[in-house]
DSSP file (Angstrom, degrees, kcal/mol; ACC not computed):
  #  RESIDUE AA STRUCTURE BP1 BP2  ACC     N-H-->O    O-->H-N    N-H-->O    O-->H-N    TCO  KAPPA ALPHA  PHI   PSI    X-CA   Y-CA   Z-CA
    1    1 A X     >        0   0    0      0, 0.0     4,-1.8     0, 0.0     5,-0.3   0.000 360.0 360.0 360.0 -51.2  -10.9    7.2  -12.6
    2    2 A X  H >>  +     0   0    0      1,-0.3     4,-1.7     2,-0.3     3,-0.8   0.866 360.0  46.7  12.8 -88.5   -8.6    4.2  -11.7
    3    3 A X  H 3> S+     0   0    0     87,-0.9     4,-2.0     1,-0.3    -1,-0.3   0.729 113.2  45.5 -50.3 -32.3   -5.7    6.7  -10.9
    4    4 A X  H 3> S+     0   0    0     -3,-0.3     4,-1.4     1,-0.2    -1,-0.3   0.932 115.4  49.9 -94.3 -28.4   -7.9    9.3   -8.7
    5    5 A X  H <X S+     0   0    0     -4,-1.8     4,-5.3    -3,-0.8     5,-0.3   0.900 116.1  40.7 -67.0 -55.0   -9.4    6.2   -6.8
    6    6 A X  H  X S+     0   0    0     -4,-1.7     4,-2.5    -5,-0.3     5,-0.4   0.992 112.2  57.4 -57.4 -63.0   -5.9    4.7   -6.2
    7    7 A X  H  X S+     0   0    0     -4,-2.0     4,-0.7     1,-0.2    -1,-0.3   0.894 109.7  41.6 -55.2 -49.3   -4.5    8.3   -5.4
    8    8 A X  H  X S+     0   0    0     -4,-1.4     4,-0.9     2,-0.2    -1,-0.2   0.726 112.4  61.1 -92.8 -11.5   -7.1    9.1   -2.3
    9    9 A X  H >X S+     0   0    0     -4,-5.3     4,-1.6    74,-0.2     3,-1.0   0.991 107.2  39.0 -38.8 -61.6   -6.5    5.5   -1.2
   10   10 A X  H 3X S+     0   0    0     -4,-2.5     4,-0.9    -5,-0.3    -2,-0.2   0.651 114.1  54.7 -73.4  -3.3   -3.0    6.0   -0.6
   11   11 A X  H 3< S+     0   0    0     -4,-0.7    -1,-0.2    -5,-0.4    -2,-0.1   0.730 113.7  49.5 -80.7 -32.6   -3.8    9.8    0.9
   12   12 A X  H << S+     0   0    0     -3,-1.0     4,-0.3    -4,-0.9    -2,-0.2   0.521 107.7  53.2 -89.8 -13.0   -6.2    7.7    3.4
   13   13 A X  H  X S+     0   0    0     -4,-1.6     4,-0.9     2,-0.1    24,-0.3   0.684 104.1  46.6 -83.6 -50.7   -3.8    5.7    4.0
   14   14 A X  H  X S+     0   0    0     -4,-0.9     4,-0.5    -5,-0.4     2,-0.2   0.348 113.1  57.2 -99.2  22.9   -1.1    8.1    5.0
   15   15 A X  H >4 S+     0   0    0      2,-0.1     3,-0.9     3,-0.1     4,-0.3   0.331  99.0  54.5 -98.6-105.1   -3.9    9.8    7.3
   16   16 A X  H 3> S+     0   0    0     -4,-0.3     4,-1.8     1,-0.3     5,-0.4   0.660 109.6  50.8 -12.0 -36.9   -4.6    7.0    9.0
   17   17 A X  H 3X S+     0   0    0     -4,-0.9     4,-1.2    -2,-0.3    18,-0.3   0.905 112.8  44.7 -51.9 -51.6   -0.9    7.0    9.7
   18   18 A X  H <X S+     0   0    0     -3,-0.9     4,-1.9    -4,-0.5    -2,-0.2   0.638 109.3  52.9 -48.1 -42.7   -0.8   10.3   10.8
   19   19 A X  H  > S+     0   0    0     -4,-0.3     4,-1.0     2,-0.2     5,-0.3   0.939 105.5  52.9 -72.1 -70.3   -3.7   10.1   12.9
   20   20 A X  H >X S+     0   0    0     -4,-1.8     3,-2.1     1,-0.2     4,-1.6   0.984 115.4  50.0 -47.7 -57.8   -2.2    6.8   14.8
   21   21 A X  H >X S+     0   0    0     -4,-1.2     4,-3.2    -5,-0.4     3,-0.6   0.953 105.9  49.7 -38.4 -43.8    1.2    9.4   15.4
   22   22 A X  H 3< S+     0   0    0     -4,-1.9    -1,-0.2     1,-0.2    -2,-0.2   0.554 113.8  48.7 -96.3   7.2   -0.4   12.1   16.6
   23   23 A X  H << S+     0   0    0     -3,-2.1    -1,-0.2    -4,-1.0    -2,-0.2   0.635 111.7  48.1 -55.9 -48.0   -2.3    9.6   19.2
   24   24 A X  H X< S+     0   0    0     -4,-1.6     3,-0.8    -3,-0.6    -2,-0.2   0.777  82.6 163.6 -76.7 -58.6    0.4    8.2   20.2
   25   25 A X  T 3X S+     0   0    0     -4,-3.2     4,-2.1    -5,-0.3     5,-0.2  -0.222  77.3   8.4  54.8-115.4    2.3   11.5   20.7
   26   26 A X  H 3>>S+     0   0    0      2,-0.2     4,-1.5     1,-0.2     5,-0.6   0.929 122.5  65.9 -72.7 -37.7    5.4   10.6   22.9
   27   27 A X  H <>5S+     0   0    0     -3,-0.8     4,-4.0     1,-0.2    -1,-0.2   0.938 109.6  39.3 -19.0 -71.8    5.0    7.0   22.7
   28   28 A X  H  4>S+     0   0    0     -7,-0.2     5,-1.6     1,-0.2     4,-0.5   0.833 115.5  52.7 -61.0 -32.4    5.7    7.1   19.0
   29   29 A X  H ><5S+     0   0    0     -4,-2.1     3,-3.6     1,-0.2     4,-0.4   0.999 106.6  48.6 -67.4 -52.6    8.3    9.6   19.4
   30   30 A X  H 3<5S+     0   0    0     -4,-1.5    -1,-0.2     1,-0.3    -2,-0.2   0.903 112.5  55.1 -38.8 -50.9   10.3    7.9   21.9
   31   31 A X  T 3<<S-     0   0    0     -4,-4.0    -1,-0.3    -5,-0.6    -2,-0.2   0.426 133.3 -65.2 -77.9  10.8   10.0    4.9   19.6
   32   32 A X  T < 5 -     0   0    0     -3,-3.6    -3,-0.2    -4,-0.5    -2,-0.2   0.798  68.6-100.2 130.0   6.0   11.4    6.2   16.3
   33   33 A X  S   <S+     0   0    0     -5,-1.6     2,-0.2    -4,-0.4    -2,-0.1  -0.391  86.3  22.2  68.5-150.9    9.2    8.8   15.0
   34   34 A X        -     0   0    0     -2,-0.1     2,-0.9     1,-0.1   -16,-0.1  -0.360  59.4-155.1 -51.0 120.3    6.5    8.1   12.2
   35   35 A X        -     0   0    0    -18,-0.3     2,-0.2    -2,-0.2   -14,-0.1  -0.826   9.4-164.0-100.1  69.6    5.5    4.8   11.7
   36   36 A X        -     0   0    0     -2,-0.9   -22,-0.1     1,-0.1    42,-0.1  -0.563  22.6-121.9 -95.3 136.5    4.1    4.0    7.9
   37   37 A X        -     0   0    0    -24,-0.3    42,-1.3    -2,-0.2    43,-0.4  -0.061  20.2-123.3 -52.0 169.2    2.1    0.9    7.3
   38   38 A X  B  >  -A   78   0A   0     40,-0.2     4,-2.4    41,-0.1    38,-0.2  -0.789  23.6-113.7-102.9 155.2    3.2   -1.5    4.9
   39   39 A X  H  > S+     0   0    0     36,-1.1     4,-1.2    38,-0.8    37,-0.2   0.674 114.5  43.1 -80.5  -8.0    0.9   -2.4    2.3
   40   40 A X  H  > S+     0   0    0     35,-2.1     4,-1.4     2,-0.2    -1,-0.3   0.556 106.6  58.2-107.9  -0.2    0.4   -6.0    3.4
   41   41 A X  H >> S+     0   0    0     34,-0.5     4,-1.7     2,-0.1     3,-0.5   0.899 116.7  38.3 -79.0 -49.4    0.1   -5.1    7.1
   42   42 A X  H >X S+     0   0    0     -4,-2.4     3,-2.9     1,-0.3     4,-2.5   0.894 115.9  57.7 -54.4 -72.1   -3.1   -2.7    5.7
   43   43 A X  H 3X S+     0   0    0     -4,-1.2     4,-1.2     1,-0.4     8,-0.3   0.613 113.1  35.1  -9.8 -63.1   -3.9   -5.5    3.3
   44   44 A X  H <X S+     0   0    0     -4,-1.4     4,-0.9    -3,-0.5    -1,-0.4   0.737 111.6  57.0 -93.5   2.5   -4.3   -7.7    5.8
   45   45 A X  H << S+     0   0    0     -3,-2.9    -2,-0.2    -4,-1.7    -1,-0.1   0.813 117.6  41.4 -50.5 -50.8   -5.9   -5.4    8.6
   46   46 A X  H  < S-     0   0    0     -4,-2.5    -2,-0.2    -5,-0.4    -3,-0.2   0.846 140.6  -5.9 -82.5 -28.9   -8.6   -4.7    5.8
   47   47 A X  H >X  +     0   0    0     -4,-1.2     4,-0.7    -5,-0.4     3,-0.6  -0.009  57.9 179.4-165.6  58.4   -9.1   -8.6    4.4
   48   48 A X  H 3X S+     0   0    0     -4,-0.9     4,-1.5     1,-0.3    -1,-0.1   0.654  81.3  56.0 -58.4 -34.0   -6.9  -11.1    5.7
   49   49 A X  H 3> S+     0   0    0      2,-0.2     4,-2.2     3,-0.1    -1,-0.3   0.982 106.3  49.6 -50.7 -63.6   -8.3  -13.9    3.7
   50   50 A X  H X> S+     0   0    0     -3,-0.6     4,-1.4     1,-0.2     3,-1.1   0.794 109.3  50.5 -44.3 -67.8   -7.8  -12.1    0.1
   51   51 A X  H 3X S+     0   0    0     -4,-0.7     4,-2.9    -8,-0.3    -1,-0.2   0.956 117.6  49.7 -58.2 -60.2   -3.5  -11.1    1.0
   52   52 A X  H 3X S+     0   0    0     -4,-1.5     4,-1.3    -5,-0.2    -1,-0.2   0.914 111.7  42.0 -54.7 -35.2   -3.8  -15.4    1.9
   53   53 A X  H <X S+     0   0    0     -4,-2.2     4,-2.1    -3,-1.1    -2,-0.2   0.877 111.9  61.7 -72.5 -43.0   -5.6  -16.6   -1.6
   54   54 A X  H  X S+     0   0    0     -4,-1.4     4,-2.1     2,-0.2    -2,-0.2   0.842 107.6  42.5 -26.2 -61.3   -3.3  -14.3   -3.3
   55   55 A X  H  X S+     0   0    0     -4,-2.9     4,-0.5     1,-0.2     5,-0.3   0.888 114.2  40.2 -34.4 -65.6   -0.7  -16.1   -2.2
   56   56 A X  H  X S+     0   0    0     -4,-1.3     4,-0.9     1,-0.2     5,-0.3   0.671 112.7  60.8 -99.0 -15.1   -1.3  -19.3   -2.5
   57   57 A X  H  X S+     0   0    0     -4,-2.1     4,-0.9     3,-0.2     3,-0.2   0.978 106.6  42.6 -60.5 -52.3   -2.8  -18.5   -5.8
   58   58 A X  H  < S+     0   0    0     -4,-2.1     8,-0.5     1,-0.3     9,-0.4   0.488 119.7  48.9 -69.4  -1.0    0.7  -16.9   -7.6
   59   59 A X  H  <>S+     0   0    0     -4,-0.5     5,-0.6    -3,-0.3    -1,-0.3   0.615 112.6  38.7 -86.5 -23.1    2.7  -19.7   -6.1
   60   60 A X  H  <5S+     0   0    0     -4,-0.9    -3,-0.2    -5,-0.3    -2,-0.2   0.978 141.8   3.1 -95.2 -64.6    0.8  -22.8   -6.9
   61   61 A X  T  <5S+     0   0    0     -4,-0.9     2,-0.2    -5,-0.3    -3,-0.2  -0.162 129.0  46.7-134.7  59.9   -0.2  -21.4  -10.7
   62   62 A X  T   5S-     0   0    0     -4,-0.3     2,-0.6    -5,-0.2    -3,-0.1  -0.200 115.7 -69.1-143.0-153.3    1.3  -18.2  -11.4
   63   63 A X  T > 5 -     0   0    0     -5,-0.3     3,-2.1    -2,-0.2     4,-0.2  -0.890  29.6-129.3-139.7 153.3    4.8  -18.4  -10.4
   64   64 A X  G >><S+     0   0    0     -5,-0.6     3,-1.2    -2,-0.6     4,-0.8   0.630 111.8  44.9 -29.0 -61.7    7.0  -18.8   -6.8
   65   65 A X  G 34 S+     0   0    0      1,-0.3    -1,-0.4     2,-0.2     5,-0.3  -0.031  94.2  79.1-104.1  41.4    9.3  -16.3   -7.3
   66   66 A X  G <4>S+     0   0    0     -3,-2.1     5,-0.6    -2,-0.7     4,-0.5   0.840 112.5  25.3 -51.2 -75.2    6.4  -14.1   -8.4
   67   67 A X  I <>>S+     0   0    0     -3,-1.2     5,-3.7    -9,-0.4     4,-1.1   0.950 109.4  79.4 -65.9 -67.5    5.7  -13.7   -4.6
   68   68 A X  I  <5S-     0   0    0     -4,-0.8    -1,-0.2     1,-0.3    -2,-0.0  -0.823 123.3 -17.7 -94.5  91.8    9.1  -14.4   -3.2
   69   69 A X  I  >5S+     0   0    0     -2,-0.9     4,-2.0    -3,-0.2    -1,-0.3  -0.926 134.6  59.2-116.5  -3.9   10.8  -11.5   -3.6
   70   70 A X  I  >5S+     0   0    0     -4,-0.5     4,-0.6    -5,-0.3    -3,-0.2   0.859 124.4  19.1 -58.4 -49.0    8.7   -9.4   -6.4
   71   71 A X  I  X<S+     0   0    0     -4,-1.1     4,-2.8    -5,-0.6     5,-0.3   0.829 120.5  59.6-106.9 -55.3    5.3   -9.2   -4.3
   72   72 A X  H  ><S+     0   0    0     -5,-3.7     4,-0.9     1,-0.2    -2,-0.2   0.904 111.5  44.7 -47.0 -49.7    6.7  -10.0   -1.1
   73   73 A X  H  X S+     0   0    0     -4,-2.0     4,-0.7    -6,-0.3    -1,-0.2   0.743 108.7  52.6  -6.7 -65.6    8.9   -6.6   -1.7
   74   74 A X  H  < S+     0   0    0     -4,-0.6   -35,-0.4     1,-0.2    -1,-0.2   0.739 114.7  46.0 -74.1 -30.2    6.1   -4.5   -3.0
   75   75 A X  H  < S+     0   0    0     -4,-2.8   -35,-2.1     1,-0.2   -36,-1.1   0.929 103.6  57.2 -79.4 -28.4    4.0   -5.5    0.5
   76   76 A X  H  < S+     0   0    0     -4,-0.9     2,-0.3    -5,-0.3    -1,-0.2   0.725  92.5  89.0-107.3 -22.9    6.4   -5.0    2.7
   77   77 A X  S  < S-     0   0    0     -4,-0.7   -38,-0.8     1,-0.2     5,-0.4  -0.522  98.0 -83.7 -80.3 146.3    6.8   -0.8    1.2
   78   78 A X  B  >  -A   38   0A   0     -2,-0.3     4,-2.8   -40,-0.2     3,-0.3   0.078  41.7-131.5 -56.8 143.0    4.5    1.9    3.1
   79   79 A X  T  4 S+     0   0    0    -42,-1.3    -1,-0.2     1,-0.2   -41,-0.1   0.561 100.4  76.2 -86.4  -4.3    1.2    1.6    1.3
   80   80 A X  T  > S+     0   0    0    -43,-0.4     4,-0.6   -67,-0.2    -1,-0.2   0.780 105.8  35.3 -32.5 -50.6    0.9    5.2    0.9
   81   81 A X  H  >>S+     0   0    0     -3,-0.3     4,-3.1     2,-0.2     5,-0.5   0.970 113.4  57.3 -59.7 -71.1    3.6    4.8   -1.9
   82   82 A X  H  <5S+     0   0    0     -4,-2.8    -3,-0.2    -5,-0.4    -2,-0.1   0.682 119.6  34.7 -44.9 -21.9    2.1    1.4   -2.9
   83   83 A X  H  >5S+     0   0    0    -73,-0.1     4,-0.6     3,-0.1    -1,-0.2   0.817 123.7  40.7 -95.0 -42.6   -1.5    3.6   -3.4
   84   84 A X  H  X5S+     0   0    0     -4,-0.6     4,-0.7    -3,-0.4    -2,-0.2   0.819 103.4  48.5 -92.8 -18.5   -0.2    6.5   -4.5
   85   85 A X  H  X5S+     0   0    0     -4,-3.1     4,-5.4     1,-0.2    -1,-0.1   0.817 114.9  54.3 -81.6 -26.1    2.7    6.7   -7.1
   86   86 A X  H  ><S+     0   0    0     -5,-0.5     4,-0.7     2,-0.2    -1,-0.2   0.941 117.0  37.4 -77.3 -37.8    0.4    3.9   -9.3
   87   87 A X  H  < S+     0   0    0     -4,-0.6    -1,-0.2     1,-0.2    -2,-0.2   0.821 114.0  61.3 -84.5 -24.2   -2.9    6.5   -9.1
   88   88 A X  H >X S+     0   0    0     -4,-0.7     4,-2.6     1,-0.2     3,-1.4   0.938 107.5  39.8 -75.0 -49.8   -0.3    9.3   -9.5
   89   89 A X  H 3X S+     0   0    0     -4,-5.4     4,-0.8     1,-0.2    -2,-0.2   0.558 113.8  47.5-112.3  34.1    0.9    8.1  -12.9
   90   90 A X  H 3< S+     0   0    0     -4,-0.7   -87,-0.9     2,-0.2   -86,-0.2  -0.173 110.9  54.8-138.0  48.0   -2.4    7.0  -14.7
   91   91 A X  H <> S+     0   0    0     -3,-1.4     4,-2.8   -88,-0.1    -2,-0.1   0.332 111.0  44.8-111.5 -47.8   -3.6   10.2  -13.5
   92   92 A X  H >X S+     0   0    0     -4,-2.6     3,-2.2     1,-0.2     4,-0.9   0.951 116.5  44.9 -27.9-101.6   -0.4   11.3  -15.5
   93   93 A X  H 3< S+     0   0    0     -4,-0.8    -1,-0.2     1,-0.3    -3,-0.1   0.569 108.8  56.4 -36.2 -23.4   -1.3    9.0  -18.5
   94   94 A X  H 3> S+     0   0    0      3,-0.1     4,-2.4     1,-0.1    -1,-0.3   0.968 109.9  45.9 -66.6 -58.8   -4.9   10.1  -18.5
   95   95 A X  H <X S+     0   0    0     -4,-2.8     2,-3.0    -3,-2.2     4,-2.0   0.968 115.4  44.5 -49.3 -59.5   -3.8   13.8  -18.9
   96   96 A X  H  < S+     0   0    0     -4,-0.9    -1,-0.2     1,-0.2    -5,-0.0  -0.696 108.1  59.9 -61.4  90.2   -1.3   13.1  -21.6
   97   97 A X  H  4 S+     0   0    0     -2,-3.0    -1,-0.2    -3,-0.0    -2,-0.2  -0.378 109.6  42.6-178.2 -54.8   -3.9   10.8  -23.4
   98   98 A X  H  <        0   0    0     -4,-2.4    -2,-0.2    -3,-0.4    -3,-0.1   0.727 360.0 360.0 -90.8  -7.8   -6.5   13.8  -23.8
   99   99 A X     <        0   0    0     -4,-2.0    -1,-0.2    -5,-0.2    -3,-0.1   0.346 360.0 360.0 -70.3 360.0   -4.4   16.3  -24.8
């Protein structure tokens, strides 16, 4: 359930992407094509507090270089990916699991 939740995030995610291009129309083209968010620009579009508690929790008693470069990394790739490949393989692991 996890995985299929995770999987229509990142699908909503890369609409919403689309949707801003094809808004945009020549703007966006002129500027570089397709645009994909990053998963901490959604992240903090959607809850800016949470992406900030995060933080400062997994430096101060998780550890620093948890965030900087492991987490920082992972935000900074389109959050389509970040949404989908993770729902895509414990959609995987479900299937194999009941078979």
């Amino acid at each position: 359930m996890i995985g299929g939740v995770l999987l229509l995030a990142g699908l909503a995610a890369l609409g919403w992407d689309l949707w801003q291009w094809s808004e945009m129309g020549s703007q966006m083209a002129a500027a570089g094509g397709l645009h994909l968010s990053a998963a901490g620009e959604l992240w903090y579009r959607l809850h800016p507090g949470s992406l900030n508690l995060t933080q400062a929790v997994v430096q101060r008693y998780l550890m620093p270089e948890l965030w900087d470069p492991v987490l920082l990394t992972v935000l900074l790739w389109p959050a389509a990916l970040v949404l989908a490949v993770p729902g895509l393989a414990l959609l995987a692991l479900g299937s194999l699991r009941r078979s």
